[in-house]
N, C-alpha and C positions, 0 to 999 in steps of 0.2 A: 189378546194382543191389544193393547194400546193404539188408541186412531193418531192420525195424525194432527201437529196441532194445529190449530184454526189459521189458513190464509190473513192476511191483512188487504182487505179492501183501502188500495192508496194509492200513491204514482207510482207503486211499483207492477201494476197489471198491467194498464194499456196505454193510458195516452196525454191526461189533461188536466190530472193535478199539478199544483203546487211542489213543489223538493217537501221530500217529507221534514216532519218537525224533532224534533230532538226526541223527544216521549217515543213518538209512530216509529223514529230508526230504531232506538233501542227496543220496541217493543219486536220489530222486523228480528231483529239479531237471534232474541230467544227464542221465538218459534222455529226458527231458520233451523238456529244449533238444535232445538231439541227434535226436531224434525230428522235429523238426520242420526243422532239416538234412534230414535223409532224401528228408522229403518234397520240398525244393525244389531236392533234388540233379537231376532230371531237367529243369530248366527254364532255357532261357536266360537270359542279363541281359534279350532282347526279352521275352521270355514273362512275366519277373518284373516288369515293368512297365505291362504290359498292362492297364485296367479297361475291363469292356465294359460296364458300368451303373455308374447312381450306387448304388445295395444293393450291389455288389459293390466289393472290395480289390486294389491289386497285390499280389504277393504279396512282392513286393520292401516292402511297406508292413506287411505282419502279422509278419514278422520282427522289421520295426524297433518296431514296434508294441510287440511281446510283451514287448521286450526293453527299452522305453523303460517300460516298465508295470515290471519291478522297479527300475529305475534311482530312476523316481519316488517308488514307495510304497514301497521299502523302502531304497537306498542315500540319497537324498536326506533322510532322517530323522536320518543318523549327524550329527552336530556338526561344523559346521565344511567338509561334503561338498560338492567341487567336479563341475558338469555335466562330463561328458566333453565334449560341444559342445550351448552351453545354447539355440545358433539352431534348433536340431532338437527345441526342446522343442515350439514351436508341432506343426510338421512331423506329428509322431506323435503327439501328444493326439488322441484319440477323438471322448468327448464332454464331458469330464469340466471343465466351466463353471467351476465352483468352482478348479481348479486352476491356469488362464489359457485365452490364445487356443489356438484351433484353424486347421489347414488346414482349408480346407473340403472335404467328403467327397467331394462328386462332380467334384475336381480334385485329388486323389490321384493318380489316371493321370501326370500331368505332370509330376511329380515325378522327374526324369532325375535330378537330382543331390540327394541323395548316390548314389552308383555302387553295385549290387548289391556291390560286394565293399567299398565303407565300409562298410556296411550288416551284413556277415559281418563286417569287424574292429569294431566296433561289438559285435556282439554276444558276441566272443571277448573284449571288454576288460570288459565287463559282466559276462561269467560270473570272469573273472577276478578281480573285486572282491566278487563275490557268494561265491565260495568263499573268499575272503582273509577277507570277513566271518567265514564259518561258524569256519575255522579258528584264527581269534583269537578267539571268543569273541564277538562283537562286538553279536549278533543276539539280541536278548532275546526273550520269548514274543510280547509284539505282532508284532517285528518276525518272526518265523518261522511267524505265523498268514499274515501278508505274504507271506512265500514260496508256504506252501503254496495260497493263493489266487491266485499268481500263474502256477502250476504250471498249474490247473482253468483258471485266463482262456488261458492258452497252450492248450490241448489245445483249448477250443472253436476258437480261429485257428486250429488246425492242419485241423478241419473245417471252418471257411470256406476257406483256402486250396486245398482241394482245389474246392471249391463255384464258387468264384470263379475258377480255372484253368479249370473243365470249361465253364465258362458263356463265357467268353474264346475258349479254342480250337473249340468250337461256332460261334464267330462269324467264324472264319475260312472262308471259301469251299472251302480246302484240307483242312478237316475232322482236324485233324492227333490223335495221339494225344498224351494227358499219357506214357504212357507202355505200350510196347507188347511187353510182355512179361508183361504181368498175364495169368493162367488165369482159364479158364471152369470156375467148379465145375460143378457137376449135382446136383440131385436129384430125387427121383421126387413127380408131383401129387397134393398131398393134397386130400381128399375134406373139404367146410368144414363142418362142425357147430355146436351152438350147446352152449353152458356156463351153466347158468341157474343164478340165483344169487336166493336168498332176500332180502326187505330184512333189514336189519342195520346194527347201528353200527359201522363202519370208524375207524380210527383212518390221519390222513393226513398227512404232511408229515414234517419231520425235528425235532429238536430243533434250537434254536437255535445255530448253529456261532458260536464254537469250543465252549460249554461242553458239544456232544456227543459231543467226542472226535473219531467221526470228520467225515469232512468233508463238507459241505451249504451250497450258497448260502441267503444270507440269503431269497429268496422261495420255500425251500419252506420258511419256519418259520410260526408254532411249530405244532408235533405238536399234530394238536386231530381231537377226533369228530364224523364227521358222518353222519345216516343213511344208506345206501344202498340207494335204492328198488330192488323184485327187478325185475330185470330178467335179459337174456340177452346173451354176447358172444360173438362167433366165435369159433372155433378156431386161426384165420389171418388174413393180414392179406389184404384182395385182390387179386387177380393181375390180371396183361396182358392175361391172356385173357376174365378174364371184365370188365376194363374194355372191352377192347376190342368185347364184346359191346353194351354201354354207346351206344360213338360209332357201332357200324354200326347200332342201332335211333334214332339221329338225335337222341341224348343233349344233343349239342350246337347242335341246331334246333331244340330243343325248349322254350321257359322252363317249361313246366310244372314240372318238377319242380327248378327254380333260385331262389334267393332276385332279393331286386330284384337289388340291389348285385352279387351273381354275373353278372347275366344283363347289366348291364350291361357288366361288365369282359369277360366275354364277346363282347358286340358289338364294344367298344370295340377291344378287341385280336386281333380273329379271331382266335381262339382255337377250335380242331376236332377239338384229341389233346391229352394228354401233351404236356410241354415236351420235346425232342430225339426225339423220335417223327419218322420221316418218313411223307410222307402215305401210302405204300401200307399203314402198320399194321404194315411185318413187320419193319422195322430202327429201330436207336436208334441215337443217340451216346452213346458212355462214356467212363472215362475212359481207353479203350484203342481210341478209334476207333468208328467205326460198327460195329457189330455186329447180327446178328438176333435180334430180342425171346425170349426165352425166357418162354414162355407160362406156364408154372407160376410164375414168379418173381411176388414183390410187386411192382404198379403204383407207380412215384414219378412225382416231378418232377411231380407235381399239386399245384393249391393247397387253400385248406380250400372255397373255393367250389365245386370241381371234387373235391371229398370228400364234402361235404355232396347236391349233387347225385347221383350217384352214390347214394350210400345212400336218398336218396327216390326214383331208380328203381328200387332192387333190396327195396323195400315197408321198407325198416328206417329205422336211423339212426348220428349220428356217435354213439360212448360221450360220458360225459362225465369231466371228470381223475379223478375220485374214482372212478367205476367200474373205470376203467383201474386205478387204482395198489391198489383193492382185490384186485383180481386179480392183478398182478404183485408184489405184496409177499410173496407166499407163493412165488415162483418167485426160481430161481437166476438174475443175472446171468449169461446166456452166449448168446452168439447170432454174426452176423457180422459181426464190427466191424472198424476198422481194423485191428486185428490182424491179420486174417486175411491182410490182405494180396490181397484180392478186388477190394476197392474197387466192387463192382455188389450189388447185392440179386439174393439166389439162392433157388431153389427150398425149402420147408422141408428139413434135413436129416431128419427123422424124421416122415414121414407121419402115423405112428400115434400118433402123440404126441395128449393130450389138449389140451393148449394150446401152441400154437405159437408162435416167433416175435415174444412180446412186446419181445425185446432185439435191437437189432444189424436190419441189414437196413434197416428204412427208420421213418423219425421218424415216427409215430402221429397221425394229427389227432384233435384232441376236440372235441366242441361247445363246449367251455370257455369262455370270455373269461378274457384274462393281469387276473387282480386279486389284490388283496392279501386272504391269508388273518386273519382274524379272530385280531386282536393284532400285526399284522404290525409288525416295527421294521426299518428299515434300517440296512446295519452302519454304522457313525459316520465324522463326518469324508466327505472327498471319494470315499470306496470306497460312499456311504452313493447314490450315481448307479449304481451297477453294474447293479443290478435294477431298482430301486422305480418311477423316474421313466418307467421303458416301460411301466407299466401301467392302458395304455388304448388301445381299439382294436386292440388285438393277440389272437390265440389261441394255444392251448397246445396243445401236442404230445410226445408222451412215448414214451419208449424207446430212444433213438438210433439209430445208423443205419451200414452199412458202412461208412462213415467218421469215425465216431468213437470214440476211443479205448474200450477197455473199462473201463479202470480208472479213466474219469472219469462214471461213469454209477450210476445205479441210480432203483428205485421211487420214489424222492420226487421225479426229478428233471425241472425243469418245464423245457421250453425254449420259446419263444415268435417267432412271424410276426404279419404282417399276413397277412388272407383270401387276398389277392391272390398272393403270395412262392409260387412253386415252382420256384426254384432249387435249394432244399435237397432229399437227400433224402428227401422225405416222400410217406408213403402214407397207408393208411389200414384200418382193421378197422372193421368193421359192430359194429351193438350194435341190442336192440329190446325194447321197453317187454314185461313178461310180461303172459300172456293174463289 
């Protein structure tokens, strides 16, 4: 298996360079695309066409996807630019209304033709006009803001495709792995404490991208203050074990401590563990096969229903985003991410560590609701759908997760479900109102 290729240390991590330079974008773009090669080197043409939910992608679809996303917003802008094959523009439009029609989402799966390997020359003929661009000149500042957004929309596919593969080969009876040579890290159980935190005024969100230099989706802007009542937040995010303590005191029998709408979906879906949990509690699905639960590791594959639950049995609550990112904005991006090359949530590596585990490992639930921060503009034009229009009904969740990329994340960065969603993976850290 082929590793993944090397991150770029630049303002695309965290926080306080410079707008990358012409050389560092393009140099961004290759690893980006070939990164995501990588990932779908272990999958057949069957597997790449595989959708086992409508929320869910082939993955033979987020390639072409990714790659129909620069064709569009940035080679289609040149004067006079012809569609490589303009029938495939329906095909791979998203959701993006403004732009034209779409396939519909939840018949994606069917999509047999074009062939996983148009689909690879497709995307080799793109990058080929995409670097033809760079190297004539061709790509003004709009257009290279283009890129670089197209770079961050790739890296999010590259963690649905993982999401969307593990949720596919789960649904085969033969339980097959994505890929079975991934290691089991280890580390040792840490002991959970609380971080108690003064009210105060937090400063939250990013400057508005591009004119902050480095890079930030339109909905976490703009950079504004808001108080932050004191309260208290774990140490760590919570484990298997002490979820699993959860469903054997009958967590899941229990509505007391579940919103309606949770206890609903609950019923609705028997629903009794963890999504890939088998019923005796002691094995999961990964994306390396079944394996047995490692008890100290972070709880995922839970929604915010089955988050929020959870924390009113264990007497607390979910944080909310502003607590979270007051807290991690003083903390280095590093944790276990795709990089690593784990692809599972793992034990803390450093026990003693005062706060744990905000990055990497498994996506954060908040009590939040996904809404628009006070001033909020969306970026212009058909890019101005990316964010904005999903915010409603949905919840936020922060921090990323072993699968995704490192150098596409940091403290302002908002991701968003529905209550329901625990395909991705997400877990959760306790938080509780001070005495």
């Amino acid at each position: 298996m082929n590793p993944l290729p090397r991150p770029l240390a630049s303002a695309t991590q965290h926080d306080t360079s410079a707008r990358l330079s012409v050389e560092l974008l393009l140099a961004r773009y290759r690893a980006v695309r070939a990164t995501s090669l990588v990932l779908a080197a272990p999958l057949s043409a069957e597997d790449a066409m595989v959708q086992s939910m409508p929320d869910a992608s082939p993955a033979k679809w987020h390639l072409a996807h990714t790659t129909w996303f620069f064709e569009r917003f940035v080679l289609a802008l040149q004067p006079g630019y012809r569609a490589l094959e303009p029938a495939w523009d329906a095909l791979f439009n998203s959701y993006y209304q403004s732009v034209g029609p779409m396939h519909p989402r939840p018949q994606r799966g069917l999509l047999s033709r074009p062939s996983l390997q148009q689909v690879l020359d497709y995307r080799a003929c793109i990058d080929l006009r995409i670097e033809r661009a760079f190297t004539t000149g061709q790509l003004d500042d709009d257009a290279q803001r283009r890129v670089l957004l197209g770079t961050h929309h790739e890296q999010q596919h590259q963690e649905l495709l993982l999401t969307d593969i593990k949720h596919a080969l789960w649904c085969n009876p033969l339980r097959p792995a994505y890929r079975d040579d991934l290691r089991e890290a280890t580390g040792s159980p840490a002991p959970l404490h609380w971080i108690d935190s003064d009210e105060h005024l937090a400063h939250v969100g990013a400057a508005a991208w591009p004119d902050a230099g480095a890079f930030a989706y339109d909905n976490e802007s703009p950079w504004h203050r808001v108080l932050v009542p004191a309260h208290a937040l774990a140490s760590r995010p919570v484990s298997n074990a002490e979820f699993r303590a959860f469903i054997e005191d009958g967590g899941y029998r229990d509505p007391a401590a579940w919103l309606s709408d949770g206890w609903a979906t609950v019923q609705a879906r028997g629903w009794s563990r963890p999504l890939y949990w088998d019923a005796d509690l002691t094995h999961a699905f990964t994306l390396s096969g079944m394996r047995r639960i490692d008890p100290d590791a972070p709880v995922c594959h839970v929604s915010q229903y089955e988050a929020d639950a959870y924390a009113r049995w264990a007497g607390a609550r979910l944080p909310t985003e502003t607590e979270w990112e007051s807290h991690a904005s003083a903390q280095p991006v590093a944790g276990n991410f795709l990089d690593s090359g784990v692809l599972q949530p793992q034990p803390a590596p450093n026990p003693r560590a005062r706060l744990q585990q905000l990055f990497g490992d498994v996506w954060e639930w908040t009590a939040s609701a996904y809404l628009p921060y006070p001033g909020f503009r969306p970026m212009p034009g058909a890019l101005g759908e990316y964010n904005g229009k999903f915010m409603s009904a949905q919840c936020v969740l922060r921090g990323g997760s072993c699968a995704t990329p490192r150098n596409h994340v940091r403290a302002s960065y908002r991701n968003f479900f529905h209550a329901q969603d625990r395909w991705q993976f997400s877990g959760l850290r306790l938080a509780r109102d001070a005495p």
